[in-house]
Every structure is written in C-alpha cells, then in structure tokens.
The first five atom37 places (N, CA, C, CB, O) and aatype in JSON, in Angstrom:
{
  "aatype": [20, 20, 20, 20, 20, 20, 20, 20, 20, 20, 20, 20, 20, 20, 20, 20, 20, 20, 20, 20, 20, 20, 20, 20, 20, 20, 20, 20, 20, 20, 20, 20, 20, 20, 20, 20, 20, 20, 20, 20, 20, 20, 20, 20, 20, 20, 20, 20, 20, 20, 20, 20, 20, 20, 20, 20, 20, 20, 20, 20, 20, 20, 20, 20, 20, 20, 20, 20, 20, 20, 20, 20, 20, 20, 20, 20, 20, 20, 20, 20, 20, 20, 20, 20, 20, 20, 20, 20, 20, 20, 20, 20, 20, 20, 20, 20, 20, 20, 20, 20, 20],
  "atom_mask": [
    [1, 1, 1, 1, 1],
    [1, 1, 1, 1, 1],
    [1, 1, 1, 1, 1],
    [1, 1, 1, 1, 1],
    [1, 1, 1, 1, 1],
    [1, 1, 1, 1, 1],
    [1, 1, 1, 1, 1],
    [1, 1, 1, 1, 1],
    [1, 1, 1, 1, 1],
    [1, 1, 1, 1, 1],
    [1, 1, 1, 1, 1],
    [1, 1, 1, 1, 1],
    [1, 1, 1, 1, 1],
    [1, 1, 1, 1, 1],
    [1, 1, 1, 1, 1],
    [1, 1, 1, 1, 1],
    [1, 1, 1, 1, 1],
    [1, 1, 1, 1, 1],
    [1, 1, 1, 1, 1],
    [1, 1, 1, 1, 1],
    [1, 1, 1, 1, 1],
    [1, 1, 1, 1, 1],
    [1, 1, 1, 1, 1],
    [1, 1, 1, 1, 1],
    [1, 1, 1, 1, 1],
    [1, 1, 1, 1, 1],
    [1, 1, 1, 1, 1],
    [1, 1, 1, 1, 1],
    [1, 1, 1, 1, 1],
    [1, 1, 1, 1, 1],
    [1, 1, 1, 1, 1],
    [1, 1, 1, 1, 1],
    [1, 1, 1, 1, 1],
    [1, 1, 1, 1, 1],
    [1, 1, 1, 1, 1],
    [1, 1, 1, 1, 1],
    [1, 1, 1, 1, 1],
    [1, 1, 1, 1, 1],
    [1, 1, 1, 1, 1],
    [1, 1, 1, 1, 1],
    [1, 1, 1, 1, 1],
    [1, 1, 1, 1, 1],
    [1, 1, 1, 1, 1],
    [1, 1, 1, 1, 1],
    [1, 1, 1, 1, 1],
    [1, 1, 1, 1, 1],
    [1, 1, 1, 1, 1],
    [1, 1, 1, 1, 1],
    [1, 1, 1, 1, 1],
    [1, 1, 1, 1, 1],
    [1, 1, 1, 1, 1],
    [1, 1, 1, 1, 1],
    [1, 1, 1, 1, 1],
    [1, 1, 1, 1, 1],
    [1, 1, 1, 1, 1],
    [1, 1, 1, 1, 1],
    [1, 1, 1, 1, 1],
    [1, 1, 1, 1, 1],
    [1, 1, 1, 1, 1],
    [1, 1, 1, 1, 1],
    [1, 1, 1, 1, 1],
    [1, 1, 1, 1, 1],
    [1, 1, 1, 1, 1],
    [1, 1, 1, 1, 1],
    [1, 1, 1, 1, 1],
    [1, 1, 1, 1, 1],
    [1, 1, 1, 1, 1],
    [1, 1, 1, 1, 1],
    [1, 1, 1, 1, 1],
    [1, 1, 1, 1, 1],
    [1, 1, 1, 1, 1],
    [1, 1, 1, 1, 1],
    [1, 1, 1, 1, 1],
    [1, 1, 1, 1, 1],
    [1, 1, 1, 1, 1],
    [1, 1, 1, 1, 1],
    [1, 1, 1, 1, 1],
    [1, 1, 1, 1, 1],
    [1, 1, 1, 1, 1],
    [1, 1, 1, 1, 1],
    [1, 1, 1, 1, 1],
    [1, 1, 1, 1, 1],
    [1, 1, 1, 1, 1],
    [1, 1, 1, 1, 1],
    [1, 1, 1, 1, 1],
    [1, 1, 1, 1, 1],
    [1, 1, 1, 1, 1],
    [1, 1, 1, 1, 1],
    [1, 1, 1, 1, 1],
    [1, 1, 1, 1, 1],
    [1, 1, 1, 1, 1],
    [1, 1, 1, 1, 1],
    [1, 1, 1, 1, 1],
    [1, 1, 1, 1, 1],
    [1, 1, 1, 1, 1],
    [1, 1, 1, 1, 1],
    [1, 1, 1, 1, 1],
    [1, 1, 1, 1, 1],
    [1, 1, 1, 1, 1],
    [1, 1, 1, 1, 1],
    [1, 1, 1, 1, 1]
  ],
  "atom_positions": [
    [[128.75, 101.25, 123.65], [128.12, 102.27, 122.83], [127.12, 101.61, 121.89], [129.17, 103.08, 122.04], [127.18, 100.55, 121.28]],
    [[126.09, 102.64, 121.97], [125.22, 101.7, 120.72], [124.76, 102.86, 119.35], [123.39, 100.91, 121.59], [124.46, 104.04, 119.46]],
    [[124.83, 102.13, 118.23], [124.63, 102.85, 117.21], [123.17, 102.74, 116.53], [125.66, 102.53, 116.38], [122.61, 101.67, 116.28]],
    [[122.62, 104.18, 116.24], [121.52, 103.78, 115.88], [121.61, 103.65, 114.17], [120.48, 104.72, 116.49], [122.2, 104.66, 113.8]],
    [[121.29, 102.92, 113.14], [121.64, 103.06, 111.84], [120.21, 103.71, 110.78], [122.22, 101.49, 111.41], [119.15, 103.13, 110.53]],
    [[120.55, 104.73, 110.44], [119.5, 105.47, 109.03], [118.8, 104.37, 108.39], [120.45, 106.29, 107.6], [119.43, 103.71, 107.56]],
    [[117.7, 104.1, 108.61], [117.24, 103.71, 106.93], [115.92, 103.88, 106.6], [117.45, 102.18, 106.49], [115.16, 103.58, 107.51]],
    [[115.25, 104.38, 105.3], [114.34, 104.1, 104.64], [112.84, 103.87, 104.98], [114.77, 103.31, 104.19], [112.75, 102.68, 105.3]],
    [[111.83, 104.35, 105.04], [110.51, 103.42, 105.72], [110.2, 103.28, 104.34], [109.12, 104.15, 106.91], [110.08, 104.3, 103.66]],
    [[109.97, 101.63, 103.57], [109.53, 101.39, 102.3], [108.26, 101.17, 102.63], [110.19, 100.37, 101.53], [107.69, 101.83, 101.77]],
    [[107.2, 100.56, 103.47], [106.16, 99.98, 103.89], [105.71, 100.29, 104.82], [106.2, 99.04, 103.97], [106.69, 100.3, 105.56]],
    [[104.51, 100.7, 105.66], [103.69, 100.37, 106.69], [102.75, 99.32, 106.84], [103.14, 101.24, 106.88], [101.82, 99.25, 106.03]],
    [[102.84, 98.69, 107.55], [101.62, 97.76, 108.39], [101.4, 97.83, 109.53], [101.7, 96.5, 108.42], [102.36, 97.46, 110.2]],
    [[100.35, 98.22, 110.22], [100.14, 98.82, 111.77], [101.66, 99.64, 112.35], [99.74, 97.26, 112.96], [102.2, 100.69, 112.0]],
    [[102.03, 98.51, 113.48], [103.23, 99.12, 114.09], [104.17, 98.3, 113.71], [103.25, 99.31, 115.56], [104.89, 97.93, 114.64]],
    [[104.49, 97.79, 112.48], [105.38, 97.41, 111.57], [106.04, 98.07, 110.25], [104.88, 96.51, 111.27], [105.38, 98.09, 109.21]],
    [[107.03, 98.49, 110.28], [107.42, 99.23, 108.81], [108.61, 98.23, 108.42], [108.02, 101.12, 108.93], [109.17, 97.51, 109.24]],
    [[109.01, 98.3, 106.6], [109.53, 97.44, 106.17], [110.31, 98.89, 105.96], [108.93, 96.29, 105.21], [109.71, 99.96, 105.81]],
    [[111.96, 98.74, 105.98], [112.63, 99.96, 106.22], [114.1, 99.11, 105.43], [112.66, 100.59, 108.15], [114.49, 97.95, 105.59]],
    [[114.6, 100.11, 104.65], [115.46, 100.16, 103.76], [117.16, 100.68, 104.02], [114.75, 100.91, 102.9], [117.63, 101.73, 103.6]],
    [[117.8, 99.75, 104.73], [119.38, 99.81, 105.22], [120.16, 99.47, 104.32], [119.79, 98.97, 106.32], [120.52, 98.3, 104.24]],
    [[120.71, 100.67, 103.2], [122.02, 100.38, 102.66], [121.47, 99.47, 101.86], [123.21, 99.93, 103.57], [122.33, 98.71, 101.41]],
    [[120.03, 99.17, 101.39], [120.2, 97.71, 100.4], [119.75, 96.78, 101.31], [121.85, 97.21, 99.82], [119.09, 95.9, 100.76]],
    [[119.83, 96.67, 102.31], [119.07, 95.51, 102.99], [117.68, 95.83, 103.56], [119.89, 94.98, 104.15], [117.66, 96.99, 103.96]],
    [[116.62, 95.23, 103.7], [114.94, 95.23, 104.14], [115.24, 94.53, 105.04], [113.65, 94.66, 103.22], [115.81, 93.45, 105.15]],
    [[114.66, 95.46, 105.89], [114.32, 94.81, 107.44], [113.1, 95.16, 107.77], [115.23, 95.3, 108.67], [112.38, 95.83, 107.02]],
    [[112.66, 94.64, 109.18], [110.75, 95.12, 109.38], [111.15, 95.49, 111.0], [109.05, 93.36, 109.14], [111.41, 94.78, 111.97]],
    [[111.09, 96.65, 110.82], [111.23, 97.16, 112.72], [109.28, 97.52, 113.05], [112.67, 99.44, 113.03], [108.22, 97.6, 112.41]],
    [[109.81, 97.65, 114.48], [108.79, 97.91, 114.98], [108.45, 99.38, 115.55], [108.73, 97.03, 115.79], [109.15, 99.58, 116.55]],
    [[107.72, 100.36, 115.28], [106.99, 101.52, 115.54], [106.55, 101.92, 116.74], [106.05, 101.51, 114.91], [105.95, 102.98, 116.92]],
    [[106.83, 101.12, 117.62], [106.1, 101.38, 119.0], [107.12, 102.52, 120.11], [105.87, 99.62, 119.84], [106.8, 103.18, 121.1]],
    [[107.76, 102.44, 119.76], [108.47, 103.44, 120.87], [109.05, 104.95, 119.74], [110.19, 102.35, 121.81], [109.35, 106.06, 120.19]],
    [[109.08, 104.56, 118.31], [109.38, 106.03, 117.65], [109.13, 107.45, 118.11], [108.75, 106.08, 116.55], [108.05, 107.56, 118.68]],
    [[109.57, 108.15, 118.06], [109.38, 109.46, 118.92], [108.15, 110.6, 118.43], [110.89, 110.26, 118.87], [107.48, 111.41, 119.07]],
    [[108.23, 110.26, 117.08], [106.56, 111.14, 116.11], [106.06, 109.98, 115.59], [106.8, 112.49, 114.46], [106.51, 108.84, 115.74]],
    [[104.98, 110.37, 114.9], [104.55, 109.5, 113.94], [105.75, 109.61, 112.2], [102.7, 110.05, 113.76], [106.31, 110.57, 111.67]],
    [[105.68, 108.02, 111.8], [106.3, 108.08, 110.93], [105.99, 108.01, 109.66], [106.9, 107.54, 111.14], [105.44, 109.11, 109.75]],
    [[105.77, 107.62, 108.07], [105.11, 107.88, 107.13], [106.21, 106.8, 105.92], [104.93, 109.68, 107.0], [107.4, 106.86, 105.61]],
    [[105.4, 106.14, 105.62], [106.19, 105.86, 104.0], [107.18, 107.32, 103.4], [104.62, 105.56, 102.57], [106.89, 108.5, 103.19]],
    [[108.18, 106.68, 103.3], [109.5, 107.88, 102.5], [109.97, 108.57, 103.71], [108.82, 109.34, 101.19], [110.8, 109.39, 103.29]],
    [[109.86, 108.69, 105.09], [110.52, 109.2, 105.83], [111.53, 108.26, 106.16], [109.85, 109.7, 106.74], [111.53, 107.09, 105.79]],
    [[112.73, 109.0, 107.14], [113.93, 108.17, 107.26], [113.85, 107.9, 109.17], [115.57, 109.19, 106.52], [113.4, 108.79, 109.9]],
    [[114.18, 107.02, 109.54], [114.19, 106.26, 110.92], [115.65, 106.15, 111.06], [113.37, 104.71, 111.0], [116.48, 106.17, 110.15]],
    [[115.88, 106.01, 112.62], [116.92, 105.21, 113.46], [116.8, 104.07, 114.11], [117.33, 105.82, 114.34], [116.36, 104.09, 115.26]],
    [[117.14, 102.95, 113.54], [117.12, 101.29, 114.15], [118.02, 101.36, 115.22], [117.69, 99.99, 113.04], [119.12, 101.91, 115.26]],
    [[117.19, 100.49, 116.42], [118.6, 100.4, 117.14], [117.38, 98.67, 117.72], [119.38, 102.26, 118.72], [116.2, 98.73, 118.06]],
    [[118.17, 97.54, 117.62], [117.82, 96.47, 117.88], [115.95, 96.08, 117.89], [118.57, 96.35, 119.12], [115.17, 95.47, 118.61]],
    [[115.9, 96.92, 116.5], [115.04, 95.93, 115.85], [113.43, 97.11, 116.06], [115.1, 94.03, 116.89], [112.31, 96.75, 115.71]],
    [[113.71, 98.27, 116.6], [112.94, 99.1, 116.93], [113.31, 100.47, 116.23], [112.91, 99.08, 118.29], [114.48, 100.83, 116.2]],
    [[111.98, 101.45, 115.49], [112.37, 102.93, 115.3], [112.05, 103.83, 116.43], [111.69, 103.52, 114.11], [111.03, 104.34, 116.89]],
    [[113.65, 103.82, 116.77], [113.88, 105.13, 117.85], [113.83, 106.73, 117.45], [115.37, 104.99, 118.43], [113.82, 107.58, 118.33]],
    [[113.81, 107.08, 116.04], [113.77, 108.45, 116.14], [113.54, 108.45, 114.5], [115.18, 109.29, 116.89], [114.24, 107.84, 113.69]],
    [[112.3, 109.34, 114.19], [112.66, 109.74, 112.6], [113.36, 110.93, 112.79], [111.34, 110.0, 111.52], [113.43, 111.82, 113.63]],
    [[113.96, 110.57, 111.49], [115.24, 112.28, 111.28], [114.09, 112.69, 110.31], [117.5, 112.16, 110.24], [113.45, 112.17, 109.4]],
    [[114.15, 114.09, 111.09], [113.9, 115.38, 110.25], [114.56, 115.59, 108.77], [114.42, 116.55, 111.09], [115.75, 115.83, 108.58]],
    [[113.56, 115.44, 107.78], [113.87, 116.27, 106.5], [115.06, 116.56, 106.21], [113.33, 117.41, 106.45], [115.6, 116.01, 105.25]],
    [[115.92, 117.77, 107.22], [116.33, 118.3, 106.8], [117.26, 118.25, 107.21], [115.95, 118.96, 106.64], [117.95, 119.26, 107.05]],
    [[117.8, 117.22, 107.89], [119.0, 116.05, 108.59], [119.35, 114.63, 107.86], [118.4, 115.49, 110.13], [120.32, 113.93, 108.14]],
    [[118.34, 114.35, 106.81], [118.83, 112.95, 106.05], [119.82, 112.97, 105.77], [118.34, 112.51, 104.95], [120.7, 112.32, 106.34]],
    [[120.03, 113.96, 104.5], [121.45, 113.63, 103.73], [122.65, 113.89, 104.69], [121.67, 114.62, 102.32], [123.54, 113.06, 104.78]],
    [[122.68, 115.19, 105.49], [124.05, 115.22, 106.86], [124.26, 113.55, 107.19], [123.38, 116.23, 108.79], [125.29, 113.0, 106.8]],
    [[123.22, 112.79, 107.93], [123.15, 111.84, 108.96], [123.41, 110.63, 107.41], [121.37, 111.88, 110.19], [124.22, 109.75, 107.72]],
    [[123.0, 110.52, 106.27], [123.37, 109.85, 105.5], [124.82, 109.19, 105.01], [122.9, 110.36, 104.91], [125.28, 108.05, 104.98]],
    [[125.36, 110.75, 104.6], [126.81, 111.41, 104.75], [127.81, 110.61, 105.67], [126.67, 112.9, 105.39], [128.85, 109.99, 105.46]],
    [[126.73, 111.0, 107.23], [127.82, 110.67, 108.35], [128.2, 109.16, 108.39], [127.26, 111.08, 109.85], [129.18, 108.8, 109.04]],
    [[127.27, 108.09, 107.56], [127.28, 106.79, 107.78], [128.46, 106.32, 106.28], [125.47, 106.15, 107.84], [129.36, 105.49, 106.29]],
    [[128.09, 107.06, 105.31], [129.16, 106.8, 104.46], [130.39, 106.94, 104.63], [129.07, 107.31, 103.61], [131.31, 106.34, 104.08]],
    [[130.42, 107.88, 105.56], [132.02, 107.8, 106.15], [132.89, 107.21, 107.18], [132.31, 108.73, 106.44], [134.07, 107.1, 107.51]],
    [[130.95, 106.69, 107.74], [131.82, 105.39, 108.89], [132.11, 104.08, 108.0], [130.61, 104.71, 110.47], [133.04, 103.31, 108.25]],
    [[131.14, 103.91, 106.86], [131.25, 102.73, 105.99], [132.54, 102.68, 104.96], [129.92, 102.68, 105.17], [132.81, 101.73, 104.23]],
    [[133.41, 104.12, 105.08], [134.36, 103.78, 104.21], [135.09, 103.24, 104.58], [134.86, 104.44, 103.66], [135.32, 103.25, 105.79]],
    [[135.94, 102.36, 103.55], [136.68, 101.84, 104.31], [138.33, 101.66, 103.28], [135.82, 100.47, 104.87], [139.09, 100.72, 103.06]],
    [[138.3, 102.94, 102.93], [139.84, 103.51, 102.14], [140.5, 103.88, 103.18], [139.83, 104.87, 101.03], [141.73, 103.95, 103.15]],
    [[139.57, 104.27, 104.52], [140.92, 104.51, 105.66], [142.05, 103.62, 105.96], [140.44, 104.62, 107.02], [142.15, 102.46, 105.56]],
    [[143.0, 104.32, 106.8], [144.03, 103.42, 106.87], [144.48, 102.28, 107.65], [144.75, 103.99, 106.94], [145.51, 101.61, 107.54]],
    [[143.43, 102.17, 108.52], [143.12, 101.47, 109.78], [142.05, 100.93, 109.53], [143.03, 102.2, 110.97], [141.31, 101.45, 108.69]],
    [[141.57, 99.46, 110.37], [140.55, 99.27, 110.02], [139.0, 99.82, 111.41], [140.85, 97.72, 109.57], [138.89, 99.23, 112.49]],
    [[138.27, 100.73, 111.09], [137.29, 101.17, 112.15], [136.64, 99.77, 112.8], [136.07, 102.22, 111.43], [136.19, 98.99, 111.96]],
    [[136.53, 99.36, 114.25], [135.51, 98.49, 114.23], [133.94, 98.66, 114.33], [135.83, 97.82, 115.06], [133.12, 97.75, 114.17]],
    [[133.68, 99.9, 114.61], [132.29, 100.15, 114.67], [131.55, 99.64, 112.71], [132.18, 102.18, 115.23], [130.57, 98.96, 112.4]],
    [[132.77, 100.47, 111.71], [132.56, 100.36, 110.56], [132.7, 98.98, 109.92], [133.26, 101.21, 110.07], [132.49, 98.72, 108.74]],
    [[133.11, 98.08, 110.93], [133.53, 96.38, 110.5], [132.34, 96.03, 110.97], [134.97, 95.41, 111.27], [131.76, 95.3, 110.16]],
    [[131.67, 96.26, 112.03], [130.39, 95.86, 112.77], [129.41, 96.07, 111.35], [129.95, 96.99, 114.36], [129.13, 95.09, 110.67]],
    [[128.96, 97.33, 111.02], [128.04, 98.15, 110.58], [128.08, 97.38, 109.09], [128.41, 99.84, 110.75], [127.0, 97.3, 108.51]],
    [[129.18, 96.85, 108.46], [129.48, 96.39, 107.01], [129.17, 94.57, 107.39], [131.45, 96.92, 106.38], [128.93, 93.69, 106.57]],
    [[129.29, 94.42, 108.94], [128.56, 92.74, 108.81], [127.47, 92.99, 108.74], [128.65, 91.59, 109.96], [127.01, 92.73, 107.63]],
    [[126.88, 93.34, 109.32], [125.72, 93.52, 109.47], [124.83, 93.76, 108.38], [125.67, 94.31, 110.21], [123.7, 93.29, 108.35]],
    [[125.43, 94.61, 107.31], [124.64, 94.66, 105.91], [124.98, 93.36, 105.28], [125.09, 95.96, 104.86], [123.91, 92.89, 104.9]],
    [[125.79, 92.68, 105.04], [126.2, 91.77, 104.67], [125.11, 90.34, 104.92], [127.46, 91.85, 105.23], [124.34, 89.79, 104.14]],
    [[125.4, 90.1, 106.18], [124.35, 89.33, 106.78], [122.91, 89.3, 106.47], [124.38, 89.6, 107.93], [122.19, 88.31, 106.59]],
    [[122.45, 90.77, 105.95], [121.47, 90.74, 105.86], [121.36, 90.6, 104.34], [120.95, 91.65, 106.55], [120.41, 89.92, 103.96]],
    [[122.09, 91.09, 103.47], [122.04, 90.45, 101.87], [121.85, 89.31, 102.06], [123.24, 90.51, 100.9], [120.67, 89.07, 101.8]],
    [[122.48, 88.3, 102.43], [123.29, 86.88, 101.99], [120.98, 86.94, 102.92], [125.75, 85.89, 103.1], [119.95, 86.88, 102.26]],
    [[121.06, 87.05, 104.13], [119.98, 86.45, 104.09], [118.63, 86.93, 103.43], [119.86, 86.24, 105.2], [117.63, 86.31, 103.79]],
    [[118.48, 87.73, 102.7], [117.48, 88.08, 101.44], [117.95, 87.48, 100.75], [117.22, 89.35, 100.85], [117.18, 86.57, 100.48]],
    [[119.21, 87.36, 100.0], [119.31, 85.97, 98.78], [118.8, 84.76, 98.77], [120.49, 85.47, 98.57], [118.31, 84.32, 97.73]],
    [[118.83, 83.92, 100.09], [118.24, 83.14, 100.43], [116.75, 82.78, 100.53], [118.68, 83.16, 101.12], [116.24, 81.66, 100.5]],
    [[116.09, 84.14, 100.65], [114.99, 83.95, 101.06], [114.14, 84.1, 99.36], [114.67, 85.04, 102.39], [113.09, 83.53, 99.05]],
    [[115.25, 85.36, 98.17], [114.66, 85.27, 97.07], [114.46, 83.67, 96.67], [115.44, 86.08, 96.13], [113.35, 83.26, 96.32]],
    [[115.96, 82.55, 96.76], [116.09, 81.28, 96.01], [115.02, 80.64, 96.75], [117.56, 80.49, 96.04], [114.69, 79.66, 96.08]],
    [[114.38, 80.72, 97.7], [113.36, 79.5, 98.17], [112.26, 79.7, 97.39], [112.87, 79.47, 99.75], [111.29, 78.94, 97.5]]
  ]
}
C-alpha cells in the first residue's frame, strides 16, 4: 500500500515547490500533479512527487485524517503511523543539520 501524505506548498520554482509536512520542508516535484498548483494550496506526496492538490474544501477532513493516523495514545502500536512519525523525524534531525552547517 502506498500512502500519499498532506502538506503545504510554501514556495514555487518552475516545477519545483518547497512544501510543508507536519514541520518538515521538503521540495517535490510538479510534473505529474493533477491541476495546477499555487503557493498556500495543499498537495499529496507520494515519493518525492505532487500527485493530487486537495480541494479547499477537503484540507482540514484529510488533515484530521492524518492526525489520527499520527496519534499515537492508541493502544497498539499502528505501523503505517510508526512509518509516517519516521519519516517526519528523519526529516527534522535532517533540517537541523543543515540549519548547524
């Protein structure tokens, strides 16, 4: 299964946007997105590409839906939600790095 994850378009440059996950900046690429996309609209990453902007009026639902895969007061541990929490992780620790250089 593959997950596509919400985030942010903070930036455009051609078919480059700098896009905002949970706190982490990443730079996907625009070439296969399904509309055109815009600074402040919200995208679906799926390996490093925007596959779909969400509609307006689907953010906060599809927002929602990720906070509840990211919780993790459940009683079990989710692995999609262990995946989804390295993955932000990984990407802090490597923006910290890149602030100290």
């Amino acid at each position: 299964m593959c997950l596509g994850v919400p985030g942010k378009v903070l930036a455009i440059e051609g078919l480059v946007a700098t896009v905002d996950f949970f706190g982490v900046r990443k730079e996907l690429r625009l070439d296969i997105v399904d509309e055109p996309v815009t600074v402040g609209d919200y995208v679906l990453n799926h390996v490093g590409y925007a596959i779909r902007r969400i509609p307006p009026g689907e953010v906060q639902e599809t927002l929602a839906l990720f906070e509840q895969i990211l919780d993790v007061s459940g009683a079990r541990e989710d692995l999609m939600a262990a995946d989804v929490r390295g993955e932000i992780a990984a990407g802090q620790a490597t923006a910290t790095v890149r602030a100290k250089a």
